[in-house]
VMD Tcl script that draws the C-alpha trace (Angstrom):
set ca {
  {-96.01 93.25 24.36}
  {-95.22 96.71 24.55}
  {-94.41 98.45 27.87}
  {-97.57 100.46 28.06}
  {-99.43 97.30 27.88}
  {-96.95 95.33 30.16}
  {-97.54 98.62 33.05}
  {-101.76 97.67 31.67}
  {-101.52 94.04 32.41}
  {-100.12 94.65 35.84}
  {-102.13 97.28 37.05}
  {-104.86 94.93 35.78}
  {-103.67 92.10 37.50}
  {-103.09 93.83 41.06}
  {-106.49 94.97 40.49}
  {-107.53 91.31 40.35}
  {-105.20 90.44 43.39}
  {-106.68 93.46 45.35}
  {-110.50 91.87 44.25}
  {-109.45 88.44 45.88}
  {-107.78 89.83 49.17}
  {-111.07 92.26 49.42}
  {-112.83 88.75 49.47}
  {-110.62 87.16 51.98}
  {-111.09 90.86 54.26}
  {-114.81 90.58 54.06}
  {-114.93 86.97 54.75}
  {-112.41 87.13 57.96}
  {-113.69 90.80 59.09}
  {-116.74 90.84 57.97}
  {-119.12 87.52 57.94}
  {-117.95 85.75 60.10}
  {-117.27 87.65 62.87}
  {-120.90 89.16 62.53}
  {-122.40 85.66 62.79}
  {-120.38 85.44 66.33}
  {-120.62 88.75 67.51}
  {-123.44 88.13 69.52}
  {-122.20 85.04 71.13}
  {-120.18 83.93 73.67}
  {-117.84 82.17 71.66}
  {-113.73 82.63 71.57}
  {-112.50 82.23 67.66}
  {-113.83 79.32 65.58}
  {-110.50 78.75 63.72}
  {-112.21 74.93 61.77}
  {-115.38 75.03 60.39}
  {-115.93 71.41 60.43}
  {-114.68 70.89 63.99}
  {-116.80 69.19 67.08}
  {-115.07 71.96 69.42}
  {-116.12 74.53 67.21}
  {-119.92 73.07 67.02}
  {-120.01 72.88 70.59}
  {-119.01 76.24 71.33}
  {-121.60 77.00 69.38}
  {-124.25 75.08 70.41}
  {-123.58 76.29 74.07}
  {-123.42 79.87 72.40}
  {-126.65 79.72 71.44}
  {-128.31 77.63 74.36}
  {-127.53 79.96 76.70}
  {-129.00 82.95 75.15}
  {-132.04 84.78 75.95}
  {-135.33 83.98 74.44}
  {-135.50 87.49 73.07}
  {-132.20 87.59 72.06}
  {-132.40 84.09 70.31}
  {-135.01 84.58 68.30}
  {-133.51 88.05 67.02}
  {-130.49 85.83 66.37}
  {-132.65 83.52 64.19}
  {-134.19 86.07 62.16}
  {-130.99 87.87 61.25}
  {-129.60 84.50 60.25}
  {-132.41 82.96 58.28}
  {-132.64 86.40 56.38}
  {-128.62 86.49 55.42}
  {-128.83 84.44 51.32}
  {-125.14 83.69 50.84}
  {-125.66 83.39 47.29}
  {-126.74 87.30 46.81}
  {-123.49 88.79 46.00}
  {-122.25 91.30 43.52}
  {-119.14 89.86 42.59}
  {-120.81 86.80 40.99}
  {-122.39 89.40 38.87}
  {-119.04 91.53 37.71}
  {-117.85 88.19 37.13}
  {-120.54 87.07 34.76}
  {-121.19 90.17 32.30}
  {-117.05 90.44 32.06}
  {-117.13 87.31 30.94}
  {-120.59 87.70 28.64}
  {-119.24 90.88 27.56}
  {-115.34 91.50 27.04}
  {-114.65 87.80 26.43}
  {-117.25 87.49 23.65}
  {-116.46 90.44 22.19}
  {-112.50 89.40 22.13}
  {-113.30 85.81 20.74}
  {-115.34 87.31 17.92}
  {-112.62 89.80 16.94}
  {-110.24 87.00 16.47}
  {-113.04 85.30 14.60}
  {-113.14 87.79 12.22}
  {-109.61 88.33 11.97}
  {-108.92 85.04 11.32}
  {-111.35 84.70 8.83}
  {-110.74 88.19 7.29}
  {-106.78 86.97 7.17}
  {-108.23 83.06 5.59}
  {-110.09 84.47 3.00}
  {-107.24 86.53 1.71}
  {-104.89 84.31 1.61}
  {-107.16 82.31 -0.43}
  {-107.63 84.56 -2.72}
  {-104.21 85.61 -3.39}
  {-103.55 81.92 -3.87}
  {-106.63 81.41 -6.27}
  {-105.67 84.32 -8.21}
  {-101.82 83.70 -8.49}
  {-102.00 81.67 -12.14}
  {-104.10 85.02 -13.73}
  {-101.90 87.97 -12.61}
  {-98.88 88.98 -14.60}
  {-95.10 88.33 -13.50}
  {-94.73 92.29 -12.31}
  {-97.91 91.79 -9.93}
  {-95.72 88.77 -8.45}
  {-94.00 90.91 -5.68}
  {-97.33 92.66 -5.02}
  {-98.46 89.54 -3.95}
  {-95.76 88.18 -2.09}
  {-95.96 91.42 -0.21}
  {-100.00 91.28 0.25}
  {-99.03 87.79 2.16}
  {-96.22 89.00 4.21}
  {-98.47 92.14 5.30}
  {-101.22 89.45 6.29}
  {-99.10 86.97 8.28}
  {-97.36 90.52 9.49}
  {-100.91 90.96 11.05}
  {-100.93 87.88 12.74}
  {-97.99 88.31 14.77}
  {-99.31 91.70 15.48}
  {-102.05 90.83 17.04}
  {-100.25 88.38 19.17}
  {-100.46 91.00 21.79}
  {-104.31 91.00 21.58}
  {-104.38 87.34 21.98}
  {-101.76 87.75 25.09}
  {-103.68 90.12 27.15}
  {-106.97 88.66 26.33}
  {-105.76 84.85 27.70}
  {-104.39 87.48 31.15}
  {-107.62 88.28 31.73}
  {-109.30 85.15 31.47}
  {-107.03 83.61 33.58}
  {-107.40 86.45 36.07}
  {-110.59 86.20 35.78}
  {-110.67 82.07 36.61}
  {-108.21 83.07 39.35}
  {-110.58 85.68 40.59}
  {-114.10 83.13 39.90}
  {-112.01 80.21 41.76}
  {-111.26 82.49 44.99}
  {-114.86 84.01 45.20}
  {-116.36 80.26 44.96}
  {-114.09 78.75 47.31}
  {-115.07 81.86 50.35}
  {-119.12 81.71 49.00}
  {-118.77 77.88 49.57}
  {-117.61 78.82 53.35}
  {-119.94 81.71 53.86}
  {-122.79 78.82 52.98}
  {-121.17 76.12 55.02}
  {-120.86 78.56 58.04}
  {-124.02 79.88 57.74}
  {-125.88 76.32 57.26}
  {-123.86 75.23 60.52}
  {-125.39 78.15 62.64}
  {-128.85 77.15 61.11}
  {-128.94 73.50 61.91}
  {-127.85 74.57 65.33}
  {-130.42 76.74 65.93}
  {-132.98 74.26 64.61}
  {-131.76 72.25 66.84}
  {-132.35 74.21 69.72}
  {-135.35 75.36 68.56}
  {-136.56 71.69 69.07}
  {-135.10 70.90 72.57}
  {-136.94 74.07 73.66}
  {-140.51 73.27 72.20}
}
mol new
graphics top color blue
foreach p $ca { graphics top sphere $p radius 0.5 }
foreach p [lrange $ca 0 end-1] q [lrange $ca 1 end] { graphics top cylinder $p $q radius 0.2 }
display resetview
């Protein structure tokens, strides 16, 4: 690769580094600490722990009527699954990957059907158009290893981008698990108080 597209593949993969740490920042500073903020609860370091459900479970009992219900309704209103990075995710993966794959595609096959007809036609030319020809298949296989660099920076993003997809499922898988615990909780109290 050259070194304008090494400095290209780096910024682009810091950009992807920067994408997964902004999902770790919202996760940590963001949702979770607004699910607590209205509670009397200390940190919940484990998700699936029986401290951590108690605490909440207290949390909640010993809120307000007012203030529980206002609770509820902000929580049953938060969808985990509406987020925008699923979306980025999904057309740059739609678009630049399909676009890449068919370029090779038609490279390939641009490259194939050349060298298939430079062999076809290798009995009918003359002995002087020999050398042309040798040199029509070194300028072919010339273009392969040229566009080794497309092929190189189009397998760095796709693996940034499984990188990036793998991250974002493993916090949305959290966000849901969190936010299911806090709703089975409140269900719960919902039916020791009626």
């Amino acid at each position: 690769m050259s070194s304008l597209n090494n400095i290209y593949a780096i910024i682009y993969l810091l950009s992807i580094l920067l994408l997964c740490i902004l999902d770790w920042i919202l996760y940590f500073a963001s949702f979770k600490p607004n699910l607590n903020k209205h509670l009397n609860v200390k940190r919940l370091y484990s998700l699936n722990s029986y401290n951590a459900t108690t605490a909440l479970y207290r949390a909640y009992k010993h809120l307000s009527e007012h203030k529980f219900k206002i609770l509820k309704m902000n929580i049953k209103s938060y969808d985990p699954n509406n987020n925008h990075v699923e979306r980025i995710i999904d057309f740059f993966t739609k678009m630049i990957i399909t676009m890449a794959l068919a370029m090779m595609g038609y490279a390939l096959t641009t490259s194939t059907s050349l060298l298939t007809y430079l062999n076809n036609n290798k009995n009918v030319e003359k002995p002087s158009d020999h050398l042309a020809r040798m040199e029509s298949i070194e300028n072919i296989f010339q273009n392969f290893i040229d566009g080794y660099d497309v092929y190189e920076i189009l397998f760095i993003i796709a693996s940034s981008l499984f990188i990036l997809t793998a991250n974002h499922i493993l916090i949305n898988t959290w966000k849901k698990d969190l936010h299911k615990k806090h709703l089975t909780i409140i269900e719960e109290i919902e039916r020791e108080r009626s």
